[in-house]
LUMLO-410945 format. One record per residue: x, y, z of N, C-alpha, C, O in turn; residue number from 0; residue in three letters. Coordinates in Angstrom, 3 decimals. Example, Ala and Ser with C-alpha at 12.3 -4.5 7.8 and 13.67 -1.06 7.14 Angstrom:
# LUMLO-410945
{{13.190,-5.690,7.800},{12.300,-4.500,7.800},{13.200,-3.300,7.800},{14.236,-3.319,8.465},0,"ALA"}
{{12.850,-2.250,7.080},{13.670,-1.060,7.140},{12.900,0.030,7.870},{13.409,1.138,8.039},1,"SER"}
//
This chain:
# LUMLO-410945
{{132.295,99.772,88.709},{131.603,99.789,89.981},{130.304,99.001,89.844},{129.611,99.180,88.842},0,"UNK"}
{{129.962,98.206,90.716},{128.952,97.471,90.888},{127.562,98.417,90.832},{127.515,99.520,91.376},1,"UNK"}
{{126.462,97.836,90.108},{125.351,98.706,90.592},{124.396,98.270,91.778},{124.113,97.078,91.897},2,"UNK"}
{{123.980,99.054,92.507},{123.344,99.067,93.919},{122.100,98.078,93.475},{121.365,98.462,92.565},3,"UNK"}
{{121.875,96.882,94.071},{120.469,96.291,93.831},{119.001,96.996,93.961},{118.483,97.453,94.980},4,"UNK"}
{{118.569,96.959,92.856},{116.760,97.394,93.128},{116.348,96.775,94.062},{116.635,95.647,94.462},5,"UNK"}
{{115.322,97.883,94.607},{114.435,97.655,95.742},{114.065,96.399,95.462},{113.990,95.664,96.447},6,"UNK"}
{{113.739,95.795,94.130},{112.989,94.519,93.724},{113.502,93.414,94.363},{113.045,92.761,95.301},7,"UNK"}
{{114.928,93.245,93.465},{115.773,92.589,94.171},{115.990,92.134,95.335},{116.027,90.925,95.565},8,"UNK"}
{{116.203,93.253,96.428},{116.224,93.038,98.082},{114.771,92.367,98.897},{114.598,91.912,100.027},9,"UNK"}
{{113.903,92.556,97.755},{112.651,92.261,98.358},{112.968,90.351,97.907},{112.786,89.265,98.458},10,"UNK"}
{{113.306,90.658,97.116},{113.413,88.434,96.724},{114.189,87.932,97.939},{113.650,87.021,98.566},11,"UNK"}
{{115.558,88.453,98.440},{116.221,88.380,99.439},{115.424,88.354,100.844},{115.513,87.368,101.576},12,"UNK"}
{{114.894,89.115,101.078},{114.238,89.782,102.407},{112.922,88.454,102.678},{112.819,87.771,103.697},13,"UNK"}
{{112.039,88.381,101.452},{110.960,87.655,102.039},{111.201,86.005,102.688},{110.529,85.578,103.627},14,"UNK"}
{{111.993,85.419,102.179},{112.056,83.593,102.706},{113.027,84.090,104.193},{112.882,83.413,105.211},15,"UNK"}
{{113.944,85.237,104.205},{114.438,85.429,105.555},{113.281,85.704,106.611},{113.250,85.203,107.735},16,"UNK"}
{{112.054,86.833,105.927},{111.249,87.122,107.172},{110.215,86.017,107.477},{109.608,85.964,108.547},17,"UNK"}
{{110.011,84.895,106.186},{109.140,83.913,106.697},{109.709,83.362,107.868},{108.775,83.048,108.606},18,"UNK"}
{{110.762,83.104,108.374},{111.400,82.323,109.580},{112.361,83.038,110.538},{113.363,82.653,111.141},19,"UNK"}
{{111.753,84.141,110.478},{112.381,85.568,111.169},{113.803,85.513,111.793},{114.139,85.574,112.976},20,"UNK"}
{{114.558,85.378,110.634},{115.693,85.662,110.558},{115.950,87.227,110.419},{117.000,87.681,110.875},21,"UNK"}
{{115.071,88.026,109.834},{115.242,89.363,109.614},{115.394,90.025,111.312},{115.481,91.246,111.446},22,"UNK"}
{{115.406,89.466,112.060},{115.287,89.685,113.352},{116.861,89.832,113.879},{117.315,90.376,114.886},23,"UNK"}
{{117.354,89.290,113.042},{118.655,88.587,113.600},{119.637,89.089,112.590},{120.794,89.440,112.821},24,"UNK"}
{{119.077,89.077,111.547},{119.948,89.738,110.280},{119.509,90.827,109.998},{118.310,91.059,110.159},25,"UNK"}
{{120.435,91.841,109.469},{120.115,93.259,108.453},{120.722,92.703,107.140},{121.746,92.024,107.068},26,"UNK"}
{{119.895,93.115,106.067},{119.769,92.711,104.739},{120.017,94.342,104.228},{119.323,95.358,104.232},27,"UNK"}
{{121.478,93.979,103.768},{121.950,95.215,103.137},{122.530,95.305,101.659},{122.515,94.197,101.122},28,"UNK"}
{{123.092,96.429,100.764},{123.697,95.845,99.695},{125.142,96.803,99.946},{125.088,97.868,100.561},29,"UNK"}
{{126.363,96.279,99.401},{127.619,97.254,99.002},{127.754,97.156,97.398},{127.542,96.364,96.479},30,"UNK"}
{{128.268,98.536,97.650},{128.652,98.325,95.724},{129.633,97.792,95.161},{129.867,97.619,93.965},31,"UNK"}
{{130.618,97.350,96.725},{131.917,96.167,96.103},{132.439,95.256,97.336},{132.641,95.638,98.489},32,"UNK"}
{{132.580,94.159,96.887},{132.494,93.261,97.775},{133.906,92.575,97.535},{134.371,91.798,98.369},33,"UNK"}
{{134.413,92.822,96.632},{136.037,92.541,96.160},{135.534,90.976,95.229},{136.372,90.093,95.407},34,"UNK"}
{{134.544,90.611,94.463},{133.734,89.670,93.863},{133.578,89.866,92.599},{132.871,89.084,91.963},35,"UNK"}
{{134.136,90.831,92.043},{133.376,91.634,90.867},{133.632,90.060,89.541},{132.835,90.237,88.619},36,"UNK"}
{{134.217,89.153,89.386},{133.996,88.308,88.591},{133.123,87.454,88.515},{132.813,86.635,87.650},37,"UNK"}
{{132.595,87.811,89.885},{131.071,86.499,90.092},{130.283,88.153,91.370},{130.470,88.429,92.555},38,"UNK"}
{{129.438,88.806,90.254},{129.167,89.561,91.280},{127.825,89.793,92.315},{127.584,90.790,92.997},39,"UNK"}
{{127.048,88.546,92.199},{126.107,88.484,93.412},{127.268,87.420,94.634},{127.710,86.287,94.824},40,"UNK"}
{{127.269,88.569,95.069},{127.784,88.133,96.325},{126.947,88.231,97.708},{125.809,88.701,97.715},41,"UNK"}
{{127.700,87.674,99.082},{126.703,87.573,100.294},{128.010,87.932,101.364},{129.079,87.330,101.269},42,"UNK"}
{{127.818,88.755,102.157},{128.770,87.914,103.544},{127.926,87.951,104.938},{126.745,88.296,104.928},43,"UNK"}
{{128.450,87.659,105.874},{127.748,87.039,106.722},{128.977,88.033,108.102},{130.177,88.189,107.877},44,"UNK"}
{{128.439,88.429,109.106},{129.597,88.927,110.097},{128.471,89.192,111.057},{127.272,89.199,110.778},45,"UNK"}
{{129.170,89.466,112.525},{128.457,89.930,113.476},{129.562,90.266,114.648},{130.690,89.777,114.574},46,"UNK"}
{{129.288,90.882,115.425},{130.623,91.672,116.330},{130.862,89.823,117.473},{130.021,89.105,118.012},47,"UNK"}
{{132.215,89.735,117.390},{132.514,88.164,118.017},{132.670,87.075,117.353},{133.555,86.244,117.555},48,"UNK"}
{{131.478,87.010,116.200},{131.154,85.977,115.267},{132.561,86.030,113.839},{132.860,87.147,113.415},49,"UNK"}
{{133.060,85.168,113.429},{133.616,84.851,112.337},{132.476,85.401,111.020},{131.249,85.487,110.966},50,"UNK"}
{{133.538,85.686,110.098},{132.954,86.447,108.799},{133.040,85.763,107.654},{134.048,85.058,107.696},51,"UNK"}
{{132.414,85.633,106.581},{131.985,84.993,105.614},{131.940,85.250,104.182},{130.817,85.755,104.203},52,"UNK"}
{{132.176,85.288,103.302},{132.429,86.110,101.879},{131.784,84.768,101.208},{132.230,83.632,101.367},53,"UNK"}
{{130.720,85.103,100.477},{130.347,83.590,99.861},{130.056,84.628,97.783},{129.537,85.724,97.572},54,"UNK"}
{{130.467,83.944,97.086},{130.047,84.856,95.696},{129.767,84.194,94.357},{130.478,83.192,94.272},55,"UNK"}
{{129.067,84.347,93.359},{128.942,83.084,92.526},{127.569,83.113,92.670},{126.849,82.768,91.733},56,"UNK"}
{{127.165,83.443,93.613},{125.595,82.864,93.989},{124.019,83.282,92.533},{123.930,84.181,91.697},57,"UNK"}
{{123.235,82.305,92.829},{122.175,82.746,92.054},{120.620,82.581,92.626},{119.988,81.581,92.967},58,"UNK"}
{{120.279,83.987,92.584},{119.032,84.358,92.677},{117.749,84.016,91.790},{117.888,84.557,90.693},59,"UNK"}
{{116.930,83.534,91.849},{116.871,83.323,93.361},{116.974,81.801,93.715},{116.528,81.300,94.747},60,"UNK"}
{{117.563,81.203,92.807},{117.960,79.687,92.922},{118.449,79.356,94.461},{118.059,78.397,95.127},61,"UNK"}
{{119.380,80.351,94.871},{120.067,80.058,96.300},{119.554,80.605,97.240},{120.236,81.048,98.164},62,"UNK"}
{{117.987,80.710,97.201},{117.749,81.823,98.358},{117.299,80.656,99.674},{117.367,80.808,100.894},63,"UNK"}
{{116.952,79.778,99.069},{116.874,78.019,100.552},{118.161,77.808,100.756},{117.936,77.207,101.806},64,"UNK"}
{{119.418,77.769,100.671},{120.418,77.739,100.850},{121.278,78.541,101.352},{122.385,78.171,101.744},65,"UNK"}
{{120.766,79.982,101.400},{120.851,81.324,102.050},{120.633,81.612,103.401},{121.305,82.068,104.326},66,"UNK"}
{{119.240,81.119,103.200},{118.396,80.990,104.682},{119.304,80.185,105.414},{119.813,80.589,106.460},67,"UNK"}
{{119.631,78.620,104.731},{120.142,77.670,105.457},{121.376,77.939,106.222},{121.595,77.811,107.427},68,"UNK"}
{{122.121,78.332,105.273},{123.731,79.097,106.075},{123.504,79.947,106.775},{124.489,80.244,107.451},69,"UNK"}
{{122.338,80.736,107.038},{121.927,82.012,107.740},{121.316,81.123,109.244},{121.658,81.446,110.382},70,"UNK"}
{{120.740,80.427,109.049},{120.569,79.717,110.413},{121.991,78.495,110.650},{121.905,77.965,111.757},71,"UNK"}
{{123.201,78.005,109.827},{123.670,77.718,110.283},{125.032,78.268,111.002},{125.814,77.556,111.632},72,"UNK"}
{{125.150,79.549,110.801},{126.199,80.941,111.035},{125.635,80.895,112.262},{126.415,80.411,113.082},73,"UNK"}
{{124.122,81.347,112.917},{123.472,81.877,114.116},{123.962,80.798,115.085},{124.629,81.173,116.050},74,"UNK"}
{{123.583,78.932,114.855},{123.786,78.232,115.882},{125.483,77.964,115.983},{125.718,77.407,117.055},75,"UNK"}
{{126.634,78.177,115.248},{127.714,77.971,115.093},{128.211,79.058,116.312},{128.019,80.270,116.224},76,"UNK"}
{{128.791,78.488,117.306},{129.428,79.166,117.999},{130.641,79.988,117.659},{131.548,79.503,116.983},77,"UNK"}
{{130.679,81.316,118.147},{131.706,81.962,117.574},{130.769,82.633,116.317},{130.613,83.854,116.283},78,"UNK"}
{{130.044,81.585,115.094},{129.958,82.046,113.773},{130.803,81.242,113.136},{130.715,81.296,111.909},79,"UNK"}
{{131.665,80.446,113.617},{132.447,79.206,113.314},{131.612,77.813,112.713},{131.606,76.705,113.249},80,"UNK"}
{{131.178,78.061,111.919},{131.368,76.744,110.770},{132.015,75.377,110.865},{133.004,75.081,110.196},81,"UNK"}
{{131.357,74.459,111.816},{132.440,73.051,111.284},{131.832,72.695,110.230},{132.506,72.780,109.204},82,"UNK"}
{{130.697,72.292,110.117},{129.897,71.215,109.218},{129.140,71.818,108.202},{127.961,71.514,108.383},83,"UNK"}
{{129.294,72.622,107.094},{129.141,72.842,106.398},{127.734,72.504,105.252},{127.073,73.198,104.478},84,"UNK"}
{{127.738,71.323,105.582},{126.494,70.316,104.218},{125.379,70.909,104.751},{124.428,70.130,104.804},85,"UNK"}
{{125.129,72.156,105.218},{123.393,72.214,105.661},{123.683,73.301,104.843},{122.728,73.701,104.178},86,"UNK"}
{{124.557,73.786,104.733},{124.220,75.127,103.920},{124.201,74.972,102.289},{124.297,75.939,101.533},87,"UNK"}
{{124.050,73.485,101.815},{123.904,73.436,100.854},{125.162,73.999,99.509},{126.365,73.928,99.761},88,"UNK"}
{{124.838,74.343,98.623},{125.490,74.857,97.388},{126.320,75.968,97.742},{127.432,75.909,97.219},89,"UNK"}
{{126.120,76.948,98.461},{126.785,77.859,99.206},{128.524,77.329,100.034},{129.486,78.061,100.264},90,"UNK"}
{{128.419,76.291,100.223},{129.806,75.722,100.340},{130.360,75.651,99.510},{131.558,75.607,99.793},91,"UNK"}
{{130.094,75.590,98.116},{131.162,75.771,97.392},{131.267,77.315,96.759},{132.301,77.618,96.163},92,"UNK"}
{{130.301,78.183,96.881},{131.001,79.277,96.589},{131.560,80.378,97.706},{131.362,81.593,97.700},93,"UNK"}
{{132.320,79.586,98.673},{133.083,80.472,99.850},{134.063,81.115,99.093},{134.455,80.503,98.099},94,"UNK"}
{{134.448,81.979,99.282},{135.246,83.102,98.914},{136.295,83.390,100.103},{137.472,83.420,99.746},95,"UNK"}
{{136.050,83.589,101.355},{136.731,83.696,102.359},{136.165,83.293,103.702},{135.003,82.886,103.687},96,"UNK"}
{{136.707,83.335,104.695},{136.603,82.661,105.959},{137.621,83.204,107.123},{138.774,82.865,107.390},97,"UNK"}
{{136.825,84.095,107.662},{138.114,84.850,108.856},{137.713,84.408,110.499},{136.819,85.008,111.096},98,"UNK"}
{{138.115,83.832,110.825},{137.982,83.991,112.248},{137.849,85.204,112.939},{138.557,86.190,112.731},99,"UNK"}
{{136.916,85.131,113.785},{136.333,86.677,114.920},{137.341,87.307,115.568},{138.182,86.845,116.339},100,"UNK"}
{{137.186,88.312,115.211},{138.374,89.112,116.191},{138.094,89.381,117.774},{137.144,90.034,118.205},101,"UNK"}
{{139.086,88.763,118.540},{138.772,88.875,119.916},{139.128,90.364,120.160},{139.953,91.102,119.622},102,"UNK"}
{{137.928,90.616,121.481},{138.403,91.736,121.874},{140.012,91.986,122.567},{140.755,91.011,122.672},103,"UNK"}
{{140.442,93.274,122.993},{141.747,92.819,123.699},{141.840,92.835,125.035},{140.892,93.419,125.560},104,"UNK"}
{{142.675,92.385,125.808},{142.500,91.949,127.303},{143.654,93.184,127.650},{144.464,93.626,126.836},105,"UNK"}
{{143.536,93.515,128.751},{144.369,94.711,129.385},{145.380,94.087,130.104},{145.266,93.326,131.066},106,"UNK"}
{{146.301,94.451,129.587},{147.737,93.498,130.690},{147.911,93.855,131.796},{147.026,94.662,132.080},107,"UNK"}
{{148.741,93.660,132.796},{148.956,94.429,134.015},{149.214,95.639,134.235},{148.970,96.064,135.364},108,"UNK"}
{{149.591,96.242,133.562},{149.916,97.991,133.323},{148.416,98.332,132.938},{148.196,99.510,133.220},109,"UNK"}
{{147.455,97.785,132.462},{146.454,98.448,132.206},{146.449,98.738,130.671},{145.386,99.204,130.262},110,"UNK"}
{{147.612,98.518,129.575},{148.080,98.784,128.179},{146.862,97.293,127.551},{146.744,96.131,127.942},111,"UNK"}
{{146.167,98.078,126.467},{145.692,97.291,125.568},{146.376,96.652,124.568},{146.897,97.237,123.619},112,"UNK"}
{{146.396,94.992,124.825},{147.366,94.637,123.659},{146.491,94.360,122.357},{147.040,94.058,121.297},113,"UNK"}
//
């Protein structure tokens, strides 16, 4: 089992997000498994609508400008959809996964949720 990051830790994370108040927009959390455990600083990225993100490999605090960067390029990506990738720097290559947003469901004519 992964161990839970020190307060220390989250604070290296937390500060270059609140310089450009992304913390506004993001919650900065930790899990104790991220399904990563061979590269285990991991990141993901989700929001209700928005496409989800599994990025792992990463290094602290080497990737934390590159963090930010994918963190503002997730926000302007419609959906959370990703075309262009090169702003987020080094973080493109450690994607791990990539899911498209789950639409809500539309009510058919009976009123049945598909």
């Amino acid at each position: 089992m992964a161990r839970p990051a020190p307060k220390a830790e989250l604070q290296t994370w937390r500060r270059p997000c609140a310089t450009i108040t992304l913390t506004t927009r993001f919650s900065i959390e930790t899990a104790d498994c991220m399904g990563a455990c061979e590269q285990p600083i991991s990141l993901a990225l989700q929001g209700e609508g928005r496409a989800t993100y599994l990025f792992a490999g990463l290094s602290i605090p080497d990737d934390i400008e590159d963090i930010v960067a994918t963190g503002r390029t997730y926000l302007d990506a419609e959906n959370g959809w990703i075309e262009d990738a090169r702003p987020c720097g080094r973080l493109r290559f450690c994607l791990r996964a990539r899911v498209p947003a789950l639409m809500a469901a539309k009510p058919d004519v009976t009123g049945d949720r598909r």
